[in-house]
C-alpha positions as CSV (number, residue, x, y, z in Angstrom):
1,X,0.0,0.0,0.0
2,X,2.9,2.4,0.5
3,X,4.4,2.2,-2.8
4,X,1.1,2.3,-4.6
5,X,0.9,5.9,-2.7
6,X,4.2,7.0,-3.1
7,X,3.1,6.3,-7.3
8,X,0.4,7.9,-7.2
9,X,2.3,11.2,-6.2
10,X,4.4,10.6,-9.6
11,X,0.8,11.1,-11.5
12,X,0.5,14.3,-11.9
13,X,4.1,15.1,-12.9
14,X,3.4,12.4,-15.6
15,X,0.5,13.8,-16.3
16,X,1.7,17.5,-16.8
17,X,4.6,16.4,-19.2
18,X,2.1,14.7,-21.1
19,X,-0.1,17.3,-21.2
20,X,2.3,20.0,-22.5
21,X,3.7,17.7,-24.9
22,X,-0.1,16.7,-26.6
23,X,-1.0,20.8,-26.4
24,X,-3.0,20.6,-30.1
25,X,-1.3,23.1,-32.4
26,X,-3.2,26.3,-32.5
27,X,-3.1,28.2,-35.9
28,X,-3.2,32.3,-36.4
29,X,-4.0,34.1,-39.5
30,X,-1.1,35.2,-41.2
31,X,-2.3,36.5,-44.4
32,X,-2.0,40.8,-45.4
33,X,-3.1,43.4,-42.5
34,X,-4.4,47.0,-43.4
35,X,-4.2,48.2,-39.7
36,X,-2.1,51.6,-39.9
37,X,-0.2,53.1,-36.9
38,X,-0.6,56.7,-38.2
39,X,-4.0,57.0,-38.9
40,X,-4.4,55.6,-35.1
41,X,-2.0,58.0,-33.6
42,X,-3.8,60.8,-36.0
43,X,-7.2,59.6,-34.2
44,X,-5.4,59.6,-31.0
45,X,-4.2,63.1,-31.0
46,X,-7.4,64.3,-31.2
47,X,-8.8,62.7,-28.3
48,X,-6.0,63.4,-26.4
49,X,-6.2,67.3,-27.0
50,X,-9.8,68.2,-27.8
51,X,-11.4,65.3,-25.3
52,X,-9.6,65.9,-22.3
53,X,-10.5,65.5,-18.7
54,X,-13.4,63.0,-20.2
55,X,-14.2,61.7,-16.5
56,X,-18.4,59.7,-16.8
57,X,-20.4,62.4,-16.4
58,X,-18.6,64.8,-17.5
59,X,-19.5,67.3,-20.8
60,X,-16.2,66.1,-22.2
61,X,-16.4,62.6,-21.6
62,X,-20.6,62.8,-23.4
63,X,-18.6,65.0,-26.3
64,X,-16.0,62.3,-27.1
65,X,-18.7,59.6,-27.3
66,X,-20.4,61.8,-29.7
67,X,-17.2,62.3,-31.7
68,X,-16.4,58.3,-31.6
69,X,-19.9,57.7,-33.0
70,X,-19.3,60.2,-36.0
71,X,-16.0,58.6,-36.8
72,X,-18.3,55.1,-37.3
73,X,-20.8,56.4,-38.7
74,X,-18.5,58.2,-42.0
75,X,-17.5,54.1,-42.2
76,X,-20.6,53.5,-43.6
77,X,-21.3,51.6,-39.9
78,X,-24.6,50.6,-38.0
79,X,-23.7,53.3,-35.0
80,X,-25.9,53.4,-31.5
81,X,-25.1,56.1,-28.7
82,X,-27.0,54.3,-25.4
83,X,-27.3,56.5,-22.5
84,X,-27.7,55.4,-19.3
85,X,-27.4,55.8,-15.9
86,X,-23.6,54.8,-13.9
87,X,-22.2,55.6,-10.8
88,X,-19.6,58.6,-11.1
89,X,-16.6,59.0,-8.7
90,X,-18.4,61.3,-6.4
91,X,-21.0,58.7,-5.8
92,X,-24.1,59.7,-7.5
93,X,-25.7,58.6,-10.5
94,X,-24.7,60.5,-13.4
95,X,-25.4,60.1,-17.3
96,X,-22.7,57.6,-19.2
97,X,-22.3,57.1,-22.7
98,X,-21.5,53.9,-24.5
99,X,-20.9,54.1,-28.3
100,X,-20.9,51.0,-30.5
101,X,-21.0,50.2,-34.2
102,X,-22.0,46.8,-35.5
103,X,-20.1,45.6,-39.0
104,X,-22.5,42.6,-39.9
105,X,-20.5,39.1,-41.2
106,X,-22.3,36.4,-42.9
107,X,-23.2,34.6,-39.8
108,X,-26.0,35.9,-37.0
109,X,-22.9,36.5,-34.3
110,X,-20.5,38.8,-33.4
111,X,-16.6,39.2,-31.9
112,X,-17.1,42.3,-29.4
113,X,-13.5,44.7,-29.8
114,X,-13.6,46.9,-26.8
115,X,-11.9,50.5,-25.7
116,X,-13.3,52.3,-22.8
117,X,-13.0,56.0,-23.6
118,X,-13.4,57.4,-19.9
119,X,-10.8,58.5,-17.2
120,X,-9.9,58.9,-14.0
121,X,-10.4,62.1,-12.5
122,X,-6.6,62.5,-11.6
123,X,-5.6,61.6,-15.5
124,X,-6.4,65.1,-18.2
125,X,-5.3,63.6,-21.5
126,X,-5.6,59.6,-20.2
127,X,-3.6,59.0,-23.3
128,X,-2.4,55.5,-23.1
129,X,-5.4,54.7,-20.1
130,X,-7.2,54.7,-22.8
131,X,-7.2,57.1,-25.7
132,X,-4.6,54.5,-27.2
133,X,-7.5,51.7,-27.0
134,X,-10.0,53.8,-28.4
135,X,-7.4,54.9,-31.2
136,X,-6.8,51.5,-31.6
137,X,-10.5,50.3,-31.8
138,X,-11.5,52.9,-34.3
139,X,-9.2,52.1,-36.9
140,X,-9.7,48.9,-36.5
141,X,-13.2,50.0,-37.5
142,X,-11.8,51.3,-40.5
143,X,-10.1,48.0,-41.6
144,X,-13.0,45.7,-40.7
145,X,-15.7,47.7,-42.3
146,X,-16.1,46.7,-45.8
147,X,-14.0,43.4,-45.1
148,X,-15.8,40.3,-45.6
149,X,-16.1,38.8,-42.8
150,X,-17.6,35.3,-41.4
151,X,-18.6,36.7,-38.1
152,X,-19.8,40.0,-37.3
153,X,-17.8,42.7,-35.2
154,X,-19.2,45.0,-32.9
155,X,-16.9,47.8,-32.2
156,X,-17.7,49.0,-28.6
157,X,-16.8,52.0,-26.8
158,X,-18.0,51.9,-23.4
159,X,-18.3,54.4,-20.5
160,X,-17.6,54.2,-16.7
161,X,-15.1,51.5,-16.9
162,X,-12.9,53.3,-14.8
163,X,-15.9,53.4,-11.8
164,X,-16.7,49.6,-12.3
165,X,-17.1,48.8,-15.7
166,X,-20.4,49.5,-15.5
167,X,-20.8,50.2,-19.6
168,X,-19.7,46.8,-20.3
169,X,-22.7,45.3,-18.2
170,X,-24.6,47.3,-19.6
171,X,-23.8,46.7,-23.2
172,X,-24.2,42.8,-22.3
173,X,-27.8,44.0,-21.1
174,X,-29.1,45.3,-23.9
175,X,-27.2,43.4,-26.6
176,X,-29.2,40.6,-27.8
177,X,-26.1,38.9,-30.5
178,X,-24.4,36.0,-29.8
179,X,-21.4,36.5,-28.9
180,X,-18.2,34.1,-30.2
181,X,-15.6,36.5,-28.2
182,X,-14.5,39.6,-26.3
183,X,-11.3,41.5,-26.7
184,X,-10.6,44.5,-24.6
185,X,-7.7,47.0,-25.6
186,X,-7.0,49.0,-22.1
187,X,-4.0,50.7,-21.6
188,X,-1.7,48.4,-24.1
189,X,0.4,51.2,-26.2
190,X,2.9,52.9,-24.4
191,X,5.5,53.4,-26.4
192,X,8.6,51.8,-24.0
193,X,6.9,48.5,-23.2
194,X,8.0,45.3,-23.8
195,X,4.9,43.9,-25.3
196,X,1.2,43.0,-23.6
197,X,0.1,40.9,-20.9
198,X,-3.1,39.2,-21.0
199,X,-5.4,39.8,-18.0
200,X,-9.3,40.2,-17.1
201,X,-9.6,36.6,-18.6
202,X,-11.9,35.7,-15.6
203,X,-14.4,37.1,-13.0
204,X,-13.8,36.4,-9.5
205,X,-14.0,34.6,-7.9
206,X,-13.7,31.6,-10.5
207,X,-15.3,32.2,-13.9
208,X,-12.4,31.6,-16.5
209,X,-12.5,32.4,-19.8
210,X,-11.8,29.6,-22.7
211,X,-8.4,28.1,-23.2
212,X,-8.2,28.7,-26.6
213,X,-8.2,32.3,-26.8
214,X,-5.6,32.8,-24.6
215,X,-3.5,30.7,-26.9
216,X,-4.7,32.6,-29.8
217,X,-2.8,35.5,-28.6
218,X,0.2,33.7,-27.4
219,X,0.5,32.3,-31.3
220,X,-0.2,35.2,-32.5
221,X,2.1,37.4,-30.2
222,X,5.0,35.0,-31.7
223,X,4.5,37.4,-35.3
224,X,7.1,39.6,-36.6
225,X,4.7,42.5,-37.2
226,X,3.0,42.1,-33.8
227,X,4.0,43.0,-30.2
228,X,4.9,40.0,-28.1
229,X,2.5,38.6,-25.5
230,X,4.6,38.1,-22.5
231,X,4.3,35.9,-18.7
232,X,1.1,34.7,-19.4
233,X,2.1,31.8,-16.7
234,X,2.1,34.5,-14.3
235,X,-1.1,36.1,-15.5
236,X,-2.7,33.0,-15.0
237,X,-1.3,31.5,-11.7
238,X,-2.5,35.1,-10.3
239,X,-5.8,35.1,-11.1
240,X,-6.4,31.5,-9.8
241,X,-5.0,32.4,-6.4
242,X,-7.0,36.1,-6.7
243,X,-3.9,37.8,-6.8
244,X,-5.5,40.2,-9.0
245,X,-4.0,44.2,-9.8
246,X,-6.4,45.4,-12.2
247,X,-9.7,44.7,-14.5
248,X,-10.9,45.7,-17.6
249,X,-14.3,45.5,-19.7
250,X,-13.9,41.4,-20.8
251,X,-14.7,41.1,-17.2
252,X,-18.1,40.8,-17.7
253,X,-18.1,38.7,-20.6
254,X,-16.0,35.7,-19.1
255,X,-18.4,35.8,-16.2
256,X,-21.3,35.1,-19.0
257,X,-19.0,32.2,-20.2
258,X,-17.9,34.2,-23.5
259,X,-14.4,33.6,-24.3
260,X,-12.9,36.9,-23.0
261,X,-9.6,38.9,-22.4
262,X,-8.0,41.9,-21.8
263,X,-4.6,42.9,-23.5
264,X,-2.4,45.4,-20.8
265,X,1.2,47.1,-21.2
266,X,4.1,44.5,-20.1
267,X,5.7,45.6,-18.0
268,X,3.0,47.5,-15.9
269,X,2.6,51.5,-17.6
270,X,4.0,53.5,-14.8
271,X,1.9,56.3,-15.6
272,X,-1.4,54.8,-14.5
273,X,-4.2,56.6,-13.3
274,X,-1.5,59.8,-13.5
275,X,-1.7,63.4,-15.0
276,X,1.4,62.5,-16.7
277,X,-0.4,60.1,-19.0
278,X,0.2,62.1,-22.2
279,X,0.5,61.9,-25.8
280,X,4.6,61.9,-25.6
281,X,3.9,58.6,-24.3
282,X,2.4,56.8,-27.2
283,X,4.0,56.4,-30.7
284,X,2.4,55.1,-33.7
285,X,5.3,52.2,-33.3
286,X,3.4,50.7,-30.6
287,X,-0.2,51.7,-31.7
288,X,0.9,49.8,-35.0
289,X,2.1,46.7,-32.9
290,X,-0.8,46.3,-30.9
291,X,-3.7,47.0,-33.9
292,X,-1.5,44.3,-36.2
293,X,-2.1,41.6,-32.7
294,X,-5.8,42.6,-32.4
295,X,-6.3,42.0,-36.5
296,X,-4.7,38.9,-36.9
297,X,-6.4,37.6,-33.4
298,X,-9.9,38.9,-34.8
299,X,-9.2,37.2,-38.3
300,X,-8.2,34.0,-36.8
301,X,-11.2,34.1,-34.8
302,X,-13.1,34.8,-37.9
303,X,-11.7,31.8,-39.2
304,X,-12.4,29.2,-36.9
305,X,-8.9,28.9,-35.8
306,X,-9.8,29.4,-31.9
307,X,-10.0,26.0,-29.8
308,X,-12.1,25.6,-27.2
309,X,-10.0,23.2,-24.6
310,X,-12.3,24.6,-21.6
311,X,-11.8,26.9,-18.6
312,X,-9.5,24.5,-16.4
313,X,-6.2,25.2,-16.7
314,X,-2.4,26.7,-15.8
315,X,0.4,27.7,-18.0
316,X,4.2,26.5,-17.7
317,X,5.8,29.1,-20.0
318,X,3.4,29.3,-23.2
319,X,2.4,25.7,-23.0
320,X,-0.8,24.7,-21.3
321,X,-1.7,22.3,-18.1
322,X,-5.6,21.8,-19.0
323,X,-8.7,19.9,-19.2
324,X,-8.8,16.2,-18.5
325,X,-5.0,16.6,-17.2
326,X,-5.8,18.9,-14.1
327,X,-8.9,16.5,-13.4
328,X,-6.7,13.6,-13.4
329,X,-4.0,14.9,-11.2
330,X,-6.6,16.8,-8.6
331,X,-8.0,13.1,-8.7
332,X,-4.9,11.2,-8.1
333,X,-3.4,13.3,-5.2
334,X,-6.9,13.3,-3.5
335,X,-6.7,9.7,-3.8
336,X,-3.3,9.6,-2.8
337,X,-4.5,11.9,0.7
338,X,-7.0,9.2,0.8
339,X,-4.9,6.6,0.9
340,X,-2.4,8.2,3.2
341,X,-5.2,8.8,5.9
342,X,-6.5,5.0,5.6
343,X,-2.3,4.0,5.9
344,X,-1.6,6.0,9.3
345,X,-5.0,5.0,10.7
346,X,-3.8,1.4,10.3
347,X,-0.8,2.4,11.7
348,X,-2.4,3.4,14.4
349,X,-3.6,6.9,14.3
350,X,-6.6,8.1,15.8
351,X,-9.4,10.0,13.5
352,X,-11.0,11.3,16.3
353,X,-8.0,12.5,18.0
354,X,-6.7,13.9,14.7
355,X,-10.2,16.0,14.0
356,X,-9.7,17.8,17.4
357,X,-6.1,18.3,16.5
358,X,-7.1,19.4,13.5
359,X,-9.8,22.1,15.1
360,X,-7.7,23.3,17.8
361,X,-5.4,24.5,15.1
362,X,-7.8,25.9,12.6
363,X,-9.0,27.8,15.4
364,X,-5.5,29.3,16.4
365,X,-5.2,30.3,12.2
366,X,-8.4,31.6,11.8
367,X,-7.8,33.6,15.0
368,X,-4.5,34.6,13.8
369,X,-5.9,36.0,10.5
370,X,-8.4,37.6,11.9
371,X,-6.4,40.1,13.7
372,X,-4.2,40.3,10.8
373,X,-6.9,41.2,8.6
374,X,-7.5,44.1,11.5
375,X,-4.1,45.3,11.7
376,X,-4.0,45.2,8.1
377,X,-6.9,47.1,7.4
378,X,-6.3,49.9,10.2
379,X,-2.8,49.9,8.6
380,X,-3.2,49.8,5.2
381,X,-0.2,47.6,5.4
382,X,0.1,43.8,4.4
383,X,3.7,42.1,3.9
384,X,4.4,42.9,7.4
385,X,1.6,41.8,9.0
386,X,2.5,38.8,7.2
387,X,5.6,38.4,8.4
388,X,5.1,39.3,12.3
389,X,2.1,36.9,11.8
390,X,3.9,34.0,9.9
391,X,6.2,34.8,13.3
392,X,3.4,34.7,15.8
393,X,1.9,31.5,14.3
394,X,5.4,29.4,14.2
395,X,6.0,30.3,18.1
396,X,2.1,29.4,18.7
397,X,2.7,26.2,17.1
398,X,5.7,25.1,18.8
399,X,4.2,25.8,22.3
400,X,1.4,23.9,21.4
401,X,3.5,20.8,19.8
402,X,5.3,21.1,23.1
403,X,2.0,20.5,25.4
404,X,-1.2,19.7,23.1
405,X,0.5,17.9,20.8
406,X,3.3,16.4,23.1
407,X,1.1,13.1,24.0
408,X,-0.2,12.5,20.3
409,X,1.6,9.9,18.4
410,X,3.2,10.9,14.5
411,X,0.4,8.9,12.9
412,X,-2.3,10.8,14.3
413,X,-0.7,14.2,13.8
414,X,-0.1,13.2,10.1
415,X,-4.1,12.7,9.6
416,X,-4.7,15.8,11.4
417,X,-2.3,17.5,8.6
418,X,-4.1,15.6,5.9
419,X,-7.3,17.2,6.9
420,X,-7.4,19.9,5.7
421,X,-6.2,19.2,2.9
422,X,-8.8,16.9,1.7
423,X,-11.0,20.0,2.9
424,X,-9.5,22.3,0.4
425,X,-9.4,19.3,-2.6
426,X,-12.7,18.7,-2.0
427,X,-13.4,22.0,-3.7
428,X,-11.8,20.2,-7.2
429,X,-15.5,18.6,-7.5
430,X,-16.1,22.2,-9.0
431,X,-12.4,23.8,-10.2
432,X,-9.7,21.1,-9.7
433,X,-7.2,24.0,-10.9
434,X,-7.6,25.8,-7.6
435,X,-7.2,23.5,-5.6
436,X,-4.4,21.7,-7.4
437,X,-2.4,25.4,-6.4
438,X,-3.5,25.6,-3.0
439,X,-2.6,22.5,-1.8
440,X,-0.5,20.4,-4.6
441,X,3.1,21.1,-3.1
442,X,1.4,20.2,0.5
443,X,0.3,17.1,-0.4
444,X,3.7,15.6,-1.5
445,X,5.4,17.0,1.5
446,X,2.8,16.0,4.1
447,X,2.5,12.4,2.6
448,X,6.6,12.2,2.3
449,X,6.8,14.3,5.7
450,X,8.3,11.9,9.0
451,X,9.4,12.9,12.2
452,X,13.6,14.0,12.0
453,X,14.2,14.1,15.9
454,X,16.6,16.8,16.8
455,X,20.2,18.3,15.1
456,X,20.4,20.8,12.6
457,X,18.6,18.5,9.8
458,X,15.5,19.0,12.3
459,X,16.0,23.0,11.9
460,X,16.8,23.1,8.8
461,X,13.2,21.2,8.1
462,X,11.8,22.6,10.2
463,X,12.1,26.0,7.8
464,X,11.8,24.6,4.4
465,X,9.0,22.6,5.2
466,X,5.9,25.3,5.1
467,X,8.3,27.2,2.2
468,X,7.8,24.3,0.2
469,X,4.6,23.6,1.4
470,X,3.1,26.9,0.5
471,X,5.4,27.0,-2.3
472,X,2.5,28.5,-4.9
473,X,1.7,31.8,-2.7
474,X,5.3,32.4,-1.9
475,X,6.8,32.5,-5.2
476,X,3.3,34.1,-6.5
477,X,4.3,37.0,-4.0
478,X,8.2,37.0,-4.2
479,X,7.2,37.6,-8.3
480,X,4.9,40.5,-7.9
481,X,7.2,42.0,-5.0
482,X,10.5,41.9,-7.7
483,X,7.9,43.2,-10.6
484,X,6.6,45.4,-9.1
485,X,8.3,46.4,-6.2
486,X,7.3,45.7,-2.1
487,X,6.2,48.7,-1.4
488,X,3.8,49.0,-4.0
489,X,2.7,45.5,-3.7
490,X,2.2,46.0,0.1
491,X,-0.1,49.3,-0.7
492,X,-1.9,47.4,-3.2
493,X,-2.8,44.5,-1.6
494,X,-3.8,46.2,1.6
495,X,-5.8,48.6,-0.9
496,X,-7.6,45.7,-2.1
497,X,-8.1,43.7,0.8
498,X,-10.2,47.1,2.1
499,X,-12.7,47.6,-1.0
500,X,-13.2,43.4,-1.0
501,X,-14.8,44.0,2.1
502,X,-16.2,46.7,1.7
503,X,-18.0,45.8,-1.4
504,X,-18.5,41.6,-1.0
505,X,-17.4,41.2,2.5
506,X,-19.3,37.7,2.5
507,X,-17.1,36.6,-0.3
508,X,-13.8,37.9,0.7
509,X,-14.2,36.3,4.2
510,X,-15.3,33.1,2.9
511,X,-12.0,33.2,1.1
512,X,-9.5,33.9,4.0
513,X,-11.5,31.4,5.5
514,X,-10.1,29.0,2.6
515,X,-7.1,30.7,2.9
516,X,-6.3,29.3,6.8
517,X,-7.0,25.6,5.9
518,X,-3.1,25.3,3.9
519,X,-2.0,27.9,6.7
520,X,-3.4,25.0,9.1
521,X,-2.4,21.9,7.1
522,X,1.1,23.5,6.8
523,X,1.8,24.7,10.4
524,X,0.6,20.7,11.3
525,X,2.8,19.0,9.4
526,X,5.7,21.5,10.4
527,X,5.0,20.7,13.6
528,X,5.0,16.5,12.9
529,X,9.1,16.8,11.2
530,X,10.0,18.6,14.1
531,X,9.3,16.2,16.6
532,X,11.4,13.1,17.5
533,X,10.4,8.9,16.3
534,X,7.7,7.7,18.4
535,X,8.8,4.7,20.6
């Protein structure tokens, strides 16, 4: 029975390299493209200078929609000005403005291009947040117009994005099409980046958009004339643990199940949400770039080119982890916990003993994160109260290994690790991916974990073991910290943390609730290698 468990835990590695290996080609378009950098920059000039200080509500922002709708309309385009009703950023209702134009294909349904044309109150110009995605958008307009198309294309302009992305919803409430796929263009052309990244593929906390159309851009970020599409790995691993910095209008669609994403500067634009988001920023270089990506992603689309492999799914590099392989290897390392449990009961182990293990030190966690979630809040301050915490918890622990735990034999203390685990993988039933990342490294050290007595191998394990254990989140953060930088990271997160519960407090505390069973697991089985053989 041992060995067969110890195999099991080889499944899923098997199962990734298979996986990445049998990834079904995915083909672009790669046939002639009229999209021209100039003319965008040309259109973008005048939105930057005429249009500015366009916050919702605002006389500017109700002026540029008008001027967006007159551009679509000398294309010889369907062209609809809805007004309705949005919050603005002092709170109340005001008017908001969404402009679309619909280019009919041969088929009854539609590929919805994106551009929000409002700002934030602190931006004037807001020219790369987003008078580059609207510049971007409308000559794509131009190139799509009398183009004969399979699918339709509704070129949409919306309005108070920037206070919730409210004119997405409402486009989605009032649109009766079918929609094939959504493709937001926010903040993607400053001149100096690197490329795009792919975001707003998902709506928290777990609607993902399809596979396929995030490997559409990967392909197709691989062309000569397009900008590259860059740590989509990343991009994905933080939206699965909620790690999330920003949204954009495809938000709504991926909730609706519409394959959905939104293209983003790479690196992050430093101007964000700044006055000094000007013109000077943007070239028609990387408004060219960007348009030639959208174009061929659109025609590919058009074409039938984009897969649908389903919303389960990480990256390793550009290559996929998806499908049937996550469910397989959330399968065999439940089965594996399984199997681990029924071992160390025969061994001896006491269920019943291990469950009130297992309380007493869910209840120190959850106690533990609730204060930090205080101090955190009241601060507006997260990576230390992370650290003093990870602190507090570790000395908790090994008092209580030394008095709670002291008369509890290895086998019992290894179920009550295991617990928790098979808590958090019970959530697979409904998104395996998830909980593949919260508790995939755990499993393999808690079912390989023994007791290592004392010496410095004891310390030594002693440290590495809730590292590895909670490998995911740690690197996850250690990323965004060197991306980004701690201190903005440590703003941000605290930031976020405070609207979450402001706005769906039910939702953000049933996740920190989630969030203590690996905390728990891990702290357990930290405390089982630190203790000596039992006798």
């Amino acid at each position: 029975m041992k060995t067969a468990t110890k195999c099991l835990l080889l499944v899923p590695l098997l199962l990734l390299i298979f996986s990445l290996a049998a990834q079904p080609p995915v083909q672009v378009y790669t046939g002639p493209v009229e999209f021209d950098g100039n003319r965008a920059y040309g259109l973008l000039k005048v939105l930057a200078s005429n249009y500015r200080g366009r916050v919702v509500g605002s006389r500017a922002c109700r002026k540029s929609a008008e001027w967006i709708a007159k551009y679509f309309e000398s294309l010889g385009l369907r062209t609809l000005i809805d007004e309705f009703d949005a919050p603005g950023f002092g709170g109340t209702l005001v008017t908001a403005y969404n402009v679309y134009a619909v280019k009919e294909g041969r088929e009854d349904a539609y590929i919805v291009l994106i551009a929000h044309h409002d700002i934030v109150p602190r931006t004037i110009e807001g020219a790369n947040d987003n008078g580059g995605g609207v510049a971007v958008l409308m000559e794509l307009a131009r190139v799509f117009a009398h183009r004969d198309t399979r699918l339709g294309i509704v070129f949409l302009s919306t309005d108070a994005e920037e206070t919730g992305l409210h004119g997405a919803e409402r486009f989605l409430e009032v649109f009766g099409g079918d929609i094939v796929a959504a493709i937001s263009i926010d903040m993607c052309t400053w001149k100096d980046h690197e490329g795009v990244a792919l975001y707003a593929f998902f709506y928290p906390p777990a609607a993902f958009s399809d596979l396929g159309i995030l490997l559409l851009f990967a392909e197709a970020g691989k062309l000569d004339d397009t900008t590259s599409v860059h740590d989509i790995a990343l991009s994905v691993l933080s939206a699965r643990l909620l790690f999330i910095f920003a949204g954009t209008d495809s938000m709504p669609f991926a909730k609706r199940g519409v394959p959905a994403v939104g293209i983003t500067d790479y690196p992050m634009y430093p101007y964000w949400h700044r006055a000094q988001d000007t013109i000077d920023k943007i070239s028609p270089g990387s408004l060219q770039e960007v348009g030639v990506l959208v174009e061929r992603v659109v025609m590919s689309i058009d074409k039938g080119y984009m897969l649908r492999l389903g919303d389960q799914y990480l990256f390793v590099g550009d290559r996929a982890f998806y499908g049937p392989f996550v469910y397989a290897s959330w399968a065999a390392l439940t089965l594996t916990a399984f199997l681990e449990v029924w071992e160390r009961k025969r061994a001896g182990g006491s269920l019943r003993a291990a469950a009130k293990l297992f309380l007493v030190s869910e209840a120190i966690v959850a106690v533990s994160f609730a204060v930090a979630v205080l101090i955190a809040v009241y601060f507006t301050t997260i990576l230390p109260v992370i650290i003093v915490g990870s602190a507090v918890l570790a000395i908790a622990f090994s008092l209580v290994s030394r008095n709670l735990f002291a008369t509890v034999d290895s086998d019992t203390l290894k179920i009550a690790a295991l617990l928790p685990s098979l808590a958090v993988y019970s959530l697979g039933l409904v998104n395996p991916t998830t909980a593949l990342l919260l508790l995939a490294t755990h499993a393999y050290v808690c079912v390989l974990a023994k007791p290592r007595g004392d010496g410095r191998l004891s310390y030594a394990v002693r440290v590495l073991t809730p590292m590895v254990s909670l490998l995911v989140p740690v690197a996850l953060l250690a990323a965004a910290c060197v991306v980004m930088s701690p201190a903005w990271i440590d703003r941000f997160i605290a930031s976020m943390l405070t609207y979450g519960l402001k706005r769906e407090p039910v939702l953000v505390t049933l996740i920190l609730a989630l969030a203590t069973l690996p905390a728990t697991a891990t702290a357990l089985v930290t405390c089982l290698v630190a203790r000596k053989e039992d006798h």
